[in-house]
PDB file of N, CA, C and O in Angstrom, chain B, residues numbered from 101:
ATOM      1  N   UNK B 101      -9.807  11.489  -5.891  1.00  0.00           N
ATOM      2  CA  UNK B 101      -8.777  10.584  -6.392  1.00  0.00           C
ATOM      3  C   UNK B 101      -7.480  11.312  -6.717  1.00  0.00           C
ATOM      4  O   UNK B 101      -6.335  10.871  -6.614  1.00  0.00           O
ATOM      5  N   UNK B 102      -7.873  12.494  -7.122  1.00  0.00           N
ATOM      6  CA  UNK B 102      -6.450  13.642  -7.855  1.00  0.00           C
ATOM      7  C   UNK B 102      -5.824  13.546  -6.956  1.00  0.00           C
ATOM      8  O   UNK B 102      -4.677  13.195  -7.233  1.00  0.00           O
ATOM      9  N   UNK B 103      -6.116  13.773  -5.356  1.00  0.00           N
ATOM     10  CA  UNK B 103      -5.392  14.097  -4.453  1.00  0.00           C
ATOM     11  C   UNK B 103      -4.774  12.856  -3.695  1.00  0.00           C
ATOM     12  O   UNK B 103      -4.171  12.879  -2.622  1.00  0.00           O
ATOM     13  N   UNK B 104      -5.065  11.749  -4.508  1.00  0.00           N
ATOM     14  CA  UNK B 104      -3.715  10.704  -4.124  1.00  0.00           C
ATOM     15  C   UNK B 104      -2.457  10.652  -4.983  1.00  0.00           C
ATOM     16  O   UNK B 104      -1.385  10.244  -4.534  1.00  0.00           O
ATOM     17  N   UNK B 105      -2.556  10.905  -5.726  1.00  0.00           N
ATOM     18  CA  UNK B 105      -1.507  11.209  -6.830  1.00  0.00           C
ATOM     19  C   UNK B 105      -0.280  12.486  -6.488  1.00  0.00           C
ATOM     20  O   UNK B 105       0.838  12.613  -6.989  1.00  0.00           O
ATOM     21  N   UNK B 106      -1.117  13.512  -5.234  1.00  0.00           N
ATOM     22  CA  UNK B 106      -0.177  14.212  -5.230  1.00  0.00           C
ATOM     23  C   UNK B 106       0.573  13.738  -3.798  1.00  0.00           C
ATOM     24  O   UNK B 106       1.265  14.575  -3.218  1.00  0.00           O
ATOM     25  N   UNK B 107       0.452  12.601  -3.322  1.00  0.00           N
ATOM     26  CA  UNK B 107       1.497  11.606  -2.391  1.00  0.00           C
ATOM     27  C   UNK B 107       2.627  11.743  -2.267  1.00  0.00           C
ATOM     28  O   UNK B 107       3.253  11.556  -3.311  1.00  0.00           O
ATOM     29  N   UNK B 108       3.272  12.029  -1.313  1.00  0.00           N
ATOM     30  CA  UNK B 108       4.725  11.798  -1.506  1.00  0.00           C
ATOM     31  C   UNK B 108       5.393  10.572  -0.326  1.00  0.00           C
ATOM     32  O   UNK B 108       5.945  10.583   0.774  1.00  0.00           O
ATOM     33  N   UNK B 109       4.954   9.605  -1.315  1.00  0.00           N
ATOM     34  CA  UNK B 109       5.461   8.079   0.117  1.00  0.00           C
ATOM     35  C   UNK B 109       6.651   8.412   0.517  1.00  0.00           C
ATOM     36  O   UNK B 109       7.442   9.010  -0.213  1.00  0.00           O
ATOM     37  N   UNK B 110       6.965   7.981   1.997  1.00  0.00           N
ATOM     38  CA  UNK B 110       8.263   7.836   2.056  1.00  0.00           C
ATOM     39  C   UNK B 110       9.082   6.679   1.705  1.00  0.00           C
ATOM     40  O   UNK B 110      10.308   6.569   1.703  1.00  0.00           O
ATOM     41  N   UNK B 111       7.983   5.666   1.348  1.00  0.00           N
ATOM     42  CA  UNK B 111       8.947   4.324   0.994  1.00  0.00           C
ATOM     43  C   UNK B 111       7.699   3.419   0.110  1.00  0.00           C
ATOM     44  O   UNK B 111       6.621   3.056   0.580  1.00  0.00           O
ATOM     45  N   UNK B 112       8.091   3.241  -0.978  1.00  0.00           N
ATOM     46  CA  UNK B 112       7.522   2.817  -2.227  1.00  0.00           C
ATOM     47  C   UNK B 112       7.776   0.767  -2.758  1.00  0.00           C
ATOM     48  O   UNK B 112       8.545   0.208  -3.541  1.00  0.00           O
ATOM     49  N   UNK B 113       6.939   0.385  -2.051  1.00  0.00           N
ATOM     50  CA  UNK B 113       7.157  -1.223  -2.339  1.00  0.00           C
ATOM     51  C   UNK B 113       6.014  -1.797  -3.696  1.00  0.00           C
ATOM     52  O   UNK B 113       4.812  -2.033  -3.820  1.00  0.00           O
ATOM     53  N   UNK B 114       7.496  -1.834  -4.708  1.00  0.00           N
ATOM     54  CA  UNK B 114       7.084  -2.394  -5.998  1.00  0.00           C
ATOM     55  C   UNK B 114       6.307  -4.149  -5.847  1.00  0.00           C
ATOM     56  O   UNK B 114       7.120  -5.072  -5.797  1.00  0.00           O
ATOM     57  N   UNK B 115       5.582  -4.323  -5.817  1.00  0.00           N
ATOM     58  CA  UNK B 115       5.642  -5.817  -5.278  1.00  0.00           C
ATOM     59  C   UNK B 115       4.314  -6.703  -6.846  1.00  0.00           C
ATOM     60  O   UNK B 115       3.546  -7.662  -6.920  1.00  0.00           O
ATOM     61  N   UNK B 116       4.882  -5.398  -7.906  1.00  0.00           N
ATOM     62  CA  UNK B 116       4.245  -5.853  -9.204  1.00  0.00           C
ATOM     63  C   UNK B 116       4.399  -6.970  -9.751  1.00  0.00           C
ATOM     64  O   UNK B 116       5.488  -6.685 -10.249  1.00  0.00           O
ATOM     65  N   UNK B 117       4.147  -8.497 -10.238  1.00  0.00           N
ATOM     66  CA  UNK B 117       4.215  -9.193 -10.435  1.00  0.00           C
ATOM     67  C   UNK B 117       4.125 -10.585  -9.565  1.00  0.00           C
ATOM     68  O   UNK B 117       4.124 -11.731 -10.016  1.00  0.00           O
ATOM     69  N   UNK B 118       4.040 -10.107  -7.994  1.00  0.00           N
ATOM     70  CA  UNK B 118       3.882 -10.716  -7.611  1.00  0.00           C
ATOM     71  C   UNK B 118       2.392 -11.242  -6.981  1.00  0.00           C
ATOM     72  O   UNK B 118       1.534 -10.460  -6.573  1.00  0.00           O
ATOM     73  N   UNK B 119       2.255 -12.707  -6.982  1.00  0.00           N
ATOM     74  CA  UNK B 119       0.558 -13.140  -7.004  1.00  0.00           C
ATOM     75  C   UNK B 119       0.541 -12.693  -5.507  1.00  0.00           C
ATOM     76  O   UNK B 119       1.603 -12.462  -4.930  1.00  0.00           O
ATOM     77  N   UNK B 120      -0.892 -12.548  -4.762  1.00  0.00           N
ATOM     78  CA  UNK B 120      -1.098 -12.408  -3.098  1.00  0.00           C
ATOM     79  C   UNK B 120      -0.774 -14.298  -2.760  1.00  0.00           C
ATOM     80  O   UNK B 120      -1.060 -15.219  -3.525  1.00  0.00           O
ATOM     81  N   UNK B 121      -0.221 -14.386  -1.617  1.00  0.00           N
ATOM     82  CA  UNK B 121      -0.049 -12.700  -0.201  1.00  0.00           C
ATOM     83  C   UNK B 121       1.271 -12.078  -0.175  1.00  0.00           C
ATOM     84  O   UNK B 121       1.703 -11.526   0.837  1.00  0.00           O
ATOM     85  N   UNK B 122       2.076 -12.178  -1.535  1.00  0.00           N
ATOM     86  CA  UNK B 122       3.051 -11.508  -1.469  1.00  0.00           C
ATOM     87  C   UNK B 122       3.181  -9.677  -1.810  1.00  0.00           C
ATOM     88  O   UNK B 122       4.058  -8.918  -1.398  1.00  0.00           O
ATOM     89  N   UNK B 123       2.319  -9.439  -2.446  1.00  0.00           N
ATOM     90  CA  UNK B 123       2.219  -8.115  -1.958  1.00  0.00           C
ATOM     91  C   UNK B 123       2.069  -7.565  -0.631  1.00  0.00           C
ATOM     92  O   UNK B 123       2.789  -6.645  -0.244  1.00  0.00           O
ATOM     93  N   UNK B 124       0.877  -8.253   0.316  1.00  0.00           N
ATOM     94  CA  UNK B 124       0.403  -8.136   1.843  1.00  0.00           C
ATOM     95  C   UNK B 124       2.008  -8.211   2.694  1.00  0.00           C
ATOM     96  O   UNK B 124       2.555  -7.331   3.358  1.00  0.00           O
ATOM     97  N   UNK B 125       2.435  -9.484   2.401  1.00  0.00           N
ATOM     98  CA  UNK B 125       3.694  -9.596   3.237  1.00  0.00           C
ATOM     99  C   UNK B 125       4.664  -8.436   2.550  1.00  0.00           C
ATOM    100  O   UNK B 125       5.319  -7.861   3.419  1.00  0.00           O
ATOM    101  N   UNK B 126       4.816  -8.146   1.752  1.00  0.00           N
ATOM    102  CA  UNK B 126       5.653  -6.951   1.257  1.00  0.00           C
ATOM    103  C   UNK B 126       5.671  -5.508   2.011  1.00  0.00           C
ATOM    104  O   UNK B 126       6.487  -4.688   2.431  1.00  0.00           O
ATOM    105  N   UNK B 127       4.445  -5.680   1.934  1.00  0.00           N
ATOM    106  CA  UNK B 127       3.264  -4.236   2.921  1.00  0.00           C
ATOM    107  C   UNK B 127       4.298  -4.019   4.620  1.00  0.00           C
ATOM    108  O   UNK B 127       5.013  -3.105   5.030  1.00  0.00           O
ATOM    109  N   UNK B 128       3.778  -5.724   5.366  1.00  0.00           N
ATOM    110  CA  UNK B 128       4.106  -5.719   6.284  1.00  0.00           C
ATOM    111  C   UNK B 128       5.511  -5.453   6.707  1.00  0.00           C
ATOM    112  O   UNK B 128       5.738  -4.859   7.761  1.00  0.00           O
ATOM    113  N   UNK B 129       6.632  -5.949   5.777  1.00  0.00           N
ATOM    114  CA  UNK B 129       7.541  -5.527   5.346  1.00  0.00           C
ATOM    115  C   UNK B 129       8.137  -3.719   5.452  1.00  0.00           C
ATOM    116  O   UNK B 129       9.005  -3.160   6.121  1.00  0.00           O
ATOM    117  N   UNK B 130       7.405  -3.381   4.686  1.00  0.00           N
ATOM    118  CA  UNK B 130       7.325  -2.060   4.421  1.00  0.00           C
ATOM    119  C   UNK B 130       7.220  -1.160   5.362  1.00  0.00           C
ATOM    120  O   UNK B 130       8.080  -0.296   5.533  1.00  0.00           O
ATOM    121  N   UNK B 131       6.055  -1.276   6.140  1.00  0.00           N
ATOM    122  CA  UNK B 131       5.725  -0.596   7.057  1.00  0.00           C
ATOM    123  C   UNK B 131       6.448  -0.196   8.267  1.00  0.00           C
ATOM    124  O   UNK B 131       6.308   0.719   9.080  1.00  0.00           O
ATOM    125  N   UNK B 132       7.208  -1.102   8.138  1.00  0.00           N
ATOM    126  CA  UNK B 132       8.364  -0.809   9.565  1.00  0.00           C
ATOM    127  C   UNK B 132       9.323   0.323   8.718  1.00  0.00           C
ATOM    128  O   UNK B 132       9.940   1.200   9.322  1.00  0.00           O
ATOM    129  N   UNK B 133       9.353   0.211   7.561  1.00  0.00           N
ATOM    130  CA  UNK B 133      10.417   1.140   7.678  1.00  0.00           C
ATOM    131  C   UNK B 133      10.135   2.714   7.313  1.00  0.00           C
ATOM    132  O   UNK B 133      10.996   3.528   6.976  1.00  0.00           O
ATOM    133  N   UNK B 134       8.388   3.010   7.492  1.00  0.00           N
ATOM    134  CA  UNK B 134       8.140   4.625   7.822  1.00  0.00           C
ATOM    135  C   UNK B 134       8.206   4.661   8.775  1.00  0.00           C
ATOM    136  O   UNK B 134       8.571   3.643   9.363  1.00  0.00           O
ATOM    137  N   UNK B 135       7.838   6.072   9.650  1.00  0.00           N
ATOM    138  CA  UNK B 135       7.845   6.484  10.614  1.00  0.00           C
ATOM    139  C   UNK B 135       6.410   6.467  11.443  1.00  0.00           C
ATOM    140  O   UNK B 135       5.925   5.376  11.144  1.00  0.00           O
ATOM    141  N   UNK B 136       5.641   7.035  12.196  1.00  0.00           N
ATOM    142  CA  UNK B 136       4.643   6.810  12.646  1.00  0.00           C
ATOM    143  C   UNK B 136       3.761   8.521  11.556  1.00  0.00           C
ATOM    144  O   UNK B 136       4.091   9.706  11.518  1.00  0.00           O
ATOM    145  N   UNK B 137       2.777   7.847  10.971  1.00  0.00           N
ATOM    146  CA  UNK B 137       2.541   9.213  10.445  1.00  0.00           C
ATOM    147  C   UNK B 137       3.132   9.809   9.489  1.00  0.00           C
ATOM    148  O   UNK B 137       3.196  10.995   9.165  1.00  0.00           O
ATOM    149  N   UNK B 138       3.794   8.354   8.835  1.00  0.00           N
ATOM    150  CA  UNK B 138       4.565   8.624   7.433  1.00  0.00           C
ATOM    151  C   UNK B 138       3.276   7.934   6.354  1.00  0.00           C
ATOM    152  O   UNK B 138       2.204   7.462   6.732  1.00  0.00           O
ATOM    153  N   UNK B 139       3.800   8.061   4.870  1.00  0.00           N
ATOM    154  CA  UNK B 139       3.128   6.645   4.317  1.00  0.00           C
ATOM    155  C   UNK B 139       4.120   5.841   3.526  1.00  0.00           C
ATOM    156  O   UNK B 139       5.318   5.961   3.270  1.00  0.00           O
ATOM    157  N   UNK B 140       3.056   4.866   3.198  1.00  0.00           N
ATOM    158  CA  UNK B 140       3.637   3.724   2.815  1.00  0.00           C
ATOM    159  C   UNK B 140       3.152   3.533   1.089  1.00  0.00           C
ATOM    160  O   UNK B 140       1.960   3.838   1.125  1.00  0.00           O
ATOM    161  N   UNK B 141       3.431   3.250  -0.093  1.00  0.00           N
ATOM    162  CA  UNK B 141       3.111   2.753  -1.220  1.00  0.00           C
ATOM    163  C   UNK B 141       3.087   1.668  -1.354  1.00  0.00           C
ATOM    164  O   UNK B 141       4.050   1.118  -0.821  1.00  0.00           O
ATOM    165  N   UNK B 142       2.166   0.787  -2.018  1.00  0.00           N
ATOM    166  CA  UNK B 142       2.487  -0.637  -2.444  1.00  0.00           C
ATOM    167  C   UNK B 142       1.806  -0.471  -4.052  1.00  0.00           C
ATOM    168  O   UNK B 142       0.840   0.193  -4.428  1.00  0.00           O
ATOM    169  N   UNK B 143       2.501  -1.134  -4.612  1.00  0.00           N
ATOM    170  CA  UNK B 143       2.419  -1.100  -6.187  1.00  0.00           C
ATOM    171  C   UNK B 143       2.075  -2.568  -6.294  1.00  0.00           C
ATOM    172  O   UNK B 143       2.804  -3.381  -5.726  1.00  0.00           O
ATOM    173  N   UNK B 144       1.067  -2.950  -6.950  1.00  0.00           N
ATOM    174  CA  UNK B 144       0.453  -4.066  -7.172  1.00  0.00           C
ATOM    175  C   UNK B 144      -0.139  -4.639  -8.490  1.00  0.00           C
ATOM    176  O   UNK B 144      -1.074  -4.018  -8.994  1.00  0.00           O
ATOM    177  N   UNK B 145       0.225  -5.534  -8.972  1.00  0.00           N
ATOM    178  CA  UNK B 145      -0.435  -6.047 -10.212  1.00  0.00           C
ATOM    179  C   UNK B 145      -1.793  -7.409  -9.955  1.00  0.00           C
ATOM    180  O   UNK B 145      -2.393  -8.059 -10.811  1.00  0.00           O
ATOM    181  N   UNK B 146      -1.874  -7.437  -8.886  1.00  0.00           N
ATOM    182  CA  UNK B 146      -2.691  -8.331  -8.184  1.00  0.00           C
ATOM    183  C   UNK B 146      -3.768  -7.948  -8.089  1.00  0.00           C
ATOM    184  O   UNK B 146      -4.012  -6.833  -7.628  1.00  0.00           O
ATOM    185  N   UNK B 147      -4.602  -8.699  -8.464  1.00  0.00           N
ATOM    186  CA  UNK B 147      -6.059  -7.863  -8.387  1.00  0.00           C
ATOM    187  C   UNK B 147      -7.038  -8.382  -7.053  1.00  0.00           C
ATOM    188  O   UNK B 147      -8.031  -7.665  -6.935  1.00  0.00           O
ATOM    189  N   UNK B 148      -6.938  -9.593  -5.933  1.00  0.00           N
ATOM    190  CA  UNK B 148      -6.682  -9.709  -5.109  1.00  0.00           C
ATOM    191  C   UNK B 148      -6.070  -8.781  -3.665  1.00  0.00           C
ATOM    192  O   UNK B 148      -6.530  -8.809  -2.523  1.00  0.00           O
ATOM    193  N   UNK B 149      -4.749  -7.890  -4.250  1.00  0.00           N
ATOM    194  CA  UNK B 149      -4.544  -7.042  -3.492  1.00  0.00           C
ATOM    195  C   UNK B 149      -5.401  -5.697  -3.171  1.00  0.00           C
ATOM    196  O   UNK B 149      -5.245  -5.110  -2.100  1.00  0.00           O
ATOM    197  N   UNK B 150      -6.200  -5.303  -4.034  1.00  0.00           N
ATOM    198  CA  UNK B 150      -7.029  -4.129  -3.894  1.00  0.00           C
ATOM    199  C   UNK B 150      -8.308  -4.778  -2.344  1.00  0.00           C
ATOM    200  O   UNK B 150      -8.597  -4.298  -1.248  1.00  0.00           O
ATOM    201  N   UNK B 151      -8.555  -5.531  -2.792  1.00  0.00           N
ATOM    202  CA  UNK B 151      -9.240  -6.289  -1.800  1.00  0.00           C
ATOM    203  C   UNK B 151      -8.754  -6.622  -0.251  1.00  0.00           C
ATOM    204  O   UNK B 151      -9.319  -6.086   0.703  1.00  0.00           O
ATOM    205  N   UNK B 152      -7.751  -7.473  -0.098  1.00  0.00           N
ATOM    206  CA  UNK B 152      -6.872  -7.759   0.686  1.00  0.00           C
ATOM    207  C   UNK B 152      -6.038  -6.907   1.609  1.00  0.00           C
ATOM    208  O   UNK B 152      -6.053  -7.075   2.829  1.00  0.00           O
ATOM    209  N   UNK B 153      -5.384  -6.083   1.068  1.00  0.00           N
ATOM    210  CA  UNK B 153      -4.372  -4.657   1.741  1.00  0.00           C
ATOM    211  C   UNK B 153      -5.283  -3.782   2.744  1.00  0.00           C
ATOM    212  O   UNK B 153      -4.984  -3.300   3.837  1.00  0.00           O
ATOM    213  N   UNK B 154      -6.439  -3.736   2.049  1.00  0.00           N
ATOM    214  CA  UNK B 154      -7.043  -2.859   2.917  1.00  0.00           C
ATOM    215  C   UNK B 154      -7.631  -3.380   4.442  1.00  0.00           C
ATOM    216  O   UNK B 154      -7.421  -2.987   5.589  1.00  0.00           O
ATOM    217  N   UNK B 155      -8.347  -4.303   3.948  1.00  0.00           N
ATOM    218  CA  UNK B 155      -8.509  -5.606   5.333  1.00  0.00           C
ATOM    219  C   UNK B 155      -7.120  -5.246   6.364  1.00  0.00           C
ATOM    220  O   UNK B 155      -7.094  -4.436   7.291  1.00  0.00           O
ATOM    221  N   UNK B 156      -6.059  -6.085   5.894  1.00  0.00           N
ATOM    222  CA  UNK B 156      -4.582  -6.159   6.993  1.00  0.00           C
ATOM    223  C   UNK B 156      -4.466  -4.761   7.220  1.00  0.00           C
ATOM    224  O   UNK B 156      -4.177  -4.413   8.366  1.00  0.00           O
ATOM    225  N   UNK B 157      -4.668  -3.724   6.177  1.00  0.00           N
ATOM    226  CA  UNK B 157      -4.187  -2.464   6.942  1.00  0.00           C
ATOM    227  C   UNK B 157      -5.337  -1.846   8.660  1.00  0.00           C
ATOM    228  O   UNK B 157      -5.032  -1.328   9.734  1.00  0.00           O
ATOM    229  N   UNK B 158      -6.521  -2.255   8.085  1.00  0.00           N
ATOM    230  CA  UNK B 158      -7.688  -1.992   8.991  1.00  0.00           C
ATOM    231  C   UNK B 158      -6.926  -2.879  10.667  1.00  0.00           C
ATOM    232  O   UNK B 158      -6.675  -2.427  11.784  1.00  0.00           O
ATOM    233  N   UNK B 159      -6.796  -4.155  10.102  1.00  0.00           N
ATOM    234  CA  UNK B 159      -6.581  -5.002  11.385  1.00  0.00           C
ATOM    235  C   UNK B 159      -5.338  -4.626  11.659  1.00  0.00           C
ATOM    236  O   UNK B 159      -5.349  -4.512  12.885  1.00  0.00           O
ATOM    237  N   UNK B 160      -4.334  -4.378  11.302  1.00  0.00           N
ATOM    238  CA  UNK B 160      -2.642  -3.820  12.179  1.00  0.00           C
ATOM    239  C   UNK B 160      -3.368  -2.704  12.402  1.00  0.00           C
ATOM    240  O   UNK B 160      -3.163  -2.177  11.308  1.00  0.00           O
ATOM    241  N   UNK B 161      -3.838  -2.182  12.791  1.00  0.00           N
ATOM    242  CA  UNK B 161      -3.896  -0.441  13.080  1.00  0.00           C
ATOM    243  C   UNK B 161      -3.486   0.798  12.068  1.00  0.00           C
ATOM    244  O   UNK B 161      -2.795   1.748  12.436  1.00  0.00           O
ATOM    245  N   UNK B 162      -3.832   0.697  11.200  1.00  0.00           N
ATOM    246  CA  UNK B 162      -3.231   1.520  10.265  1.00  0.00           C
ATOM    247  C   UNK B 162      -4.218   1.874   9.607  1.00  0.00           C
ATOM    248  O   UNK B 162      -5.301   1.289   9.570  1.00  0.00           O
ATOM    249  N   UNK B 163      -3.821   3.172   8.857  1.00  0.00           N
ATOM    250  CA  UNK B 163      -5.120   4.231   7.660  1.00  0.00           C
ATOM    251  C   UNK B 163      -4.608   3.601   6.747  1.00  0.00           C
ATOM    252  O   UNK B 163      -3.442   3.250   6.564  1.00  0.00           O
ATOM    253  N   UNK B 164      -6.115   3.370   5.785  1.00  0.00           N
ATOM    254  CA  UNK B 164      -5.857   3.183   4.167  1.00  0.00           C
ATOM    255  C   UNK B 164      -6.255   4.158   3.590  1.00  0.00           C
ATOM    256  O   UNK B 164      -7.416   4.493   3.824  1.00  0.00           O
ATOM    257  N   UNK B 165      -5.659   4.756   2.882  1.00  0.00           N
ATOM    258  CA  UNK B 165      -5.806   5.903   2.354  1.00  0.00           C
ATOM    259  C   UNK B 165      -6.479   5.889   0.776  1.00  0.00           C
ATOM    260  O   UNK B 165      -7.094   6.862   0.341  1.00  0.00           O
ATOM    261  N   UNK B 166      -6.318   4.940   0.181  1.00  0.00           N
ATOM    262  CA  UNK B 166      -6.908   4.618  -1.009  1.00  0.00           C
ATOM    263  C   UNK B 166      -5.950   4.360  -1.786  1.00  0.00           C
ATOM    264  O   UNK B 166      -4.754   4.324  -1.499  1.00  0.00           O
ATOM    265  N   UNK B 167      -6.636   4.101  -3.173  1.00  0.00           N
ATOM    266  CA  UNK B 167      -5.888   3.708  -4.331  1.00  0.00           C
ATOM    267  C   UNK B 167      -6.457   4.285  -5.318  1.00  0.00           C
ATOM    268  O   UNK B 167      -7.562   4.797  -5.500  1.00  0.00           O
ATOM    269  N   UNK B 168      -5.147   4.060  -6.182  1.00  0.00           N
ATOM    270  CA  UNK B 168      -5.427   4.628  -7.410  1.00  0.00           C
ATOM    271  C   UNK B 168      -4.404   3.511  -8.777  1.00  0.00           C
ATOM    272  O   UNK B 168      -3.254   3.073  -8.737  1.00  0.00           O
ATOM    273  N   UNK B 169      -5.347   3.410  -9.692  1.00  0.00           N
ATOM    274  CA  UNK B 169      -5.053   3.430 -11.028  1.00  0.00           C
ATOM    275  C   UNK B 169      -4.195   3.415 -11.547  1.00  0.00           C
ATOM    276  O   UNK B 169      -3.962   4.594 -11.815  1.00  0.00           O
ATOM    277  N   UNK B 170      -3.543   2.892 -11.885  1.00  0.00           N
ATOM    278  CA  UNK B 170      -1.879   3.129 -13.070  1.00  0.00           C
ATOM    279  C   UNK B 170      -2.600   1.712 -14.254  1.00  0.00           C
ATOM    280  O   UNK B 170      -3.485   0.875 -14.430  1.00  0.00           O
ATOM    281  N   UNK B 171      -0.858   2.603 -14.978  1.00  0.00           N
ATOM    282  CA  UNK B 171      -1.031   1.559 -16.243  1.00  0.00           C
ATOM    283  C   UNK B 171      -0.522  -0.001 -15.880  1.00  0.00           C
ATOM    284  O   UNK B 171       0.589  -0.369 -15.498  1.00  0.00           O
ATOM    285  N   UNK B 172      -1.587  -0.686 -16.106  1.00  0.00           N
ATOM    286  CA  UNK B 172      -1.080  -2.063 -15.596  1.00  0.00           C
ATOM    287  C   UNK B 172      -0.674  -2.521 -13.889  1.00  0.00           C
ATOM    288  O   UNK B 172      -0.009  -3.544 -13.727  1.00  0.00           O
ATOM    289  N   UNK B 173      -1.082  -1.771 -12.774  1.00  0.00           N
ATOM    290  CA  UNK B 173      -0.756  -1.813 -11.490  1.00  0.00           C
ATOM    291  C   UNK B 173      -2.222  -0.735 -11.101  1.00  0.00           C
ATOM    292  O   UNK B 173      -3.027  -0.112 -11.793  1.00  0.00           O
ATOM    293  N   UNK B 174      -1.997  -0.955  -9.501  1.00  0.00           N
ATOM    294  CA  UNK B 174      -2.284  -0.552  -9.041  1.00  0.00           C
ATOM    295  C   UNK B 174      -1.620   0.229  -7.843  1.00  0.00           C
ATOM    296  O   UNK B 174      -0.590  -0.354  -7.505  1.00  0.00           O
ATOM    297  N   UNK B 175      -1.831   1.188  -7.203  1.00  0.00           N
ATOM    298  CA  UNK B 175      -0.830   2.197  -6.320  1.00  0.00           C
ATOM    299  C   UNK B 175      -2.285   2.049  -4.955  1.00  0.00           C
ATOM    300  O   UNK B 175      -3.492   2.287  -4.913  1.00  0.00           O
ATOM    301  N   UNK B 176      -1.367   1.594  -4.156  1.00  0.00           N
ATOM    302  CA  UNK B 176      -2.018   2.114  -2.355  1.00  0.00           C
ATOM    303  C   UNK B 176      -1.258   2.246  -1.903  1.00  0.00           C
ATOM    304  O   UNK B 176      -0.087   1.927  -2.106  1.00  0.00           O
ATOM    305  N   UNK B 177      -2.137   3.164  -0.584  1.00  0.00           N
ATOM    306  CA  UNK B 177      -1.604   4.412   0.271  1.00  0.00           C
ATOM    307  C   UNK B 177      -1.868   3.949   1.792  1.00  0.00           C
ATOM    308  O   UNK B 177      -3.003   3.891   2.264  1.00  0.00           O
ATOM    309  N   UNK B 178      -0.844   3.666   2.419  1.00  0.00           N
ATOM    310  CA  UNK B 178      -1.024   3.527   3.964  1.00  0.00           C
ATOM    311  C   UNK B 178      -0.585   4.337   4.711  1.00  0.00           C
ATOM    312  O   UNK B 178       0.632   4.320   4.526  1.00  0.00           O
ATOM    313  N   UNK B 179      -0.899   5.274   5.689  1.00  0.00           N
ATOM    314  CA  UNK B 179      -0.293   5.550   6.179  1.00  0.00           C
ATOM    315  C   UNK B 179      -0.207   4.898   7.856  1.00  0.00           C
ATOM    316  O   UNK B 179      -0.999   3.998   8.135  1.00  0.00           O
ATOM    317  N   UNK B 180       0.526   5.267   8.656  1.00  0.00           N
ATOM    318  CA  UNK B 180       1.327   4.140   9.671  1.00  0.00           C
ATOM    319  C   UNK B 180       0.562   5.388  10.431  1.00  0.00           C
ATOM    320  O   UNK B 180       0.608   6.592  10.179  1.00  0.00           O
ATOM    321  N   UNK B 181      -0.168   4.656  11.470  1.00  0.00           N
ATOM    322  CA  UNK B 181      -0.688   4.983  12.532  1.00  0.00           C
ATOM    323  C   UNK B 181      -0.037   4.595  13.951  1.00  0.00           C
ATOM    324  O   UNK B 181      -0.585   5.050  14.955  1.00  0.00           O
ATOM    325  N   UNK B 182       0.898   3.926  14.068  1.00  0.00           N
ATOM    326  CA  UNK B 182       1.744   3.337  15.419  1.00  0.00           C
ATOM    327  C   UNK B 182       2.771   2.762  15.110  1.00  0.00           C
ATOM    328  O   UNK B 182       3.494   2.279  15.981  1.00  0.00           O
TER     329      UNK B 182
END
């Protein structure tokens, strides 16, 4: 787990407060704007999204790298496979 924390996203989508599928669409959002083999952050207060993100990341083609824990959110890790 330590070793998601030492992440350095290239692009960080706060999408805290918002209920699903607006985190997911945030994601999708997001993702265009790493590179191939970059990552991606999504910050989530949705508890739905821990569930969910990983699914859409599996089906677009993409690594989920995991999550981790914060105060009041949650932090996932995509990185862009294509």
């Amino acid at each position: 787990m330590s070793e998601l924390n030492q992440i350095k996203p290239a692009v960080v989508i706060d999408a805290r407060g918002s209920a699903c599928p607006g985190p997911i669409l945030e994601a999708k959002k997001g993702i265009r704007k790493v590179k191939v083999g970059e990552i991606l952050e999504v910050r989530s207060s949705d508890e739905g999204t821990k569930h969910d993100l990983p699914i859409w990341v599996k089906r677009s083609g993409h690594e989920f790298l995991g999550m981790v824990e914060a105060e009041g959110y949650t932090r996932l890790f995509i990185k862009r496979m294509k």
